[in-house]
N, C-alpha and C positions, 0 to 999 in steps of 0.2 A: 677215380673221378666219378662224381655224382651227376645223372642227365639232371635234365630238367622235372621228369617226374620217377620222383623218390621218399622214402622218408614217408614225413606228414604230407606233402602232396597225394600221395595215393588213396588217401581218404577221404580227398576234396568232396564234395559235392556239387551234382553236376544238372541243372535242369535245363534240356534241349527240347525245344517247341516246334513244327513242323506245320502248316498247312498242309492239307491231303491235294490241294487242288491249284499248289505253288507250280504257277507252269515256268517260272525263271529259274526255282533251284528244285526239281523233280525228288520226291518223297522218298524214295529207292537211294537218294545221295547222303539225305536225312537218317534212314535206315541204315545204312552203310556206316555213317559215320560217327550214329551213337556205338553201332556193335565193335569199330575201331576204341571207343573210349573205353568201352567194357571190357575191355583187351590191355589197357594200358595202366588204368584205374582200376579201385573194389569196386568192381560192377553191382554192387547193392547200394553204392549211394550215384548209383546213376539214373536217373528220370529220362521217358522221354515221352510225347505227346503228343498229338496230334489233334489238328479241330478240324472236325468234316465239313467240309466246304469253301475253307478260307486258302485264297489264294498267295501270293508275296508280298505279303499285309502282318497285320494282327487283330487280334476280335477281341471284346470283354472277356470271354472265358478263359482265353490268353493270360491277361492282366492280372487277372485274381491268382492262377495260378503262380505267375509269376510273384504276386504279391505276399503268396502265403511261405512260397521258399526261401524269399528273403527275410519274412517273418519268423523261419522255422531256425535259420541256417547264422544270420546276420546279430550281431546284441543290439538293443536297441537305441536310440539316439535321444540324448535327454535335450 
């Protein structure tokens, strides 16, 4: 029997964003639990980030990043 990650899953692509200054889900949890995916997954298509200062939000530098993974990873929409 096959888990859930197998196969073509283990090549997903994975981008995880972090505020450094998140005082609801502390950055250590953040950390912890991209290095669990780099465990489970090919930890070369694992991303992970952080923006200095932002707290249990999101910022511009966020979005764009966000924006270009989906531009890199996704086909496009006619």
């Amino acid at each position: 029997q096959q888990g859930p990650i197998s196969g073509v899953n283990k090549e997903i692509a994975v981008l995880q964003c972090h505020g450094d200054c998140d005082p609801l889900v502390p950055l250590m949890f953040g950390s912890l639990t991209v290095e669990k995916l780099k465990s489970m997954i090919n930890p070369a298509n694992v991303t992970f980030r952080t923006y200095s200062g932002m707290m249990h939000s999101s910022c511009i530098e966020e979005m764009m990043d966000v924006k270009q993974f989906i531009d890199k990873h996704l086909p496009p929409v006619d």
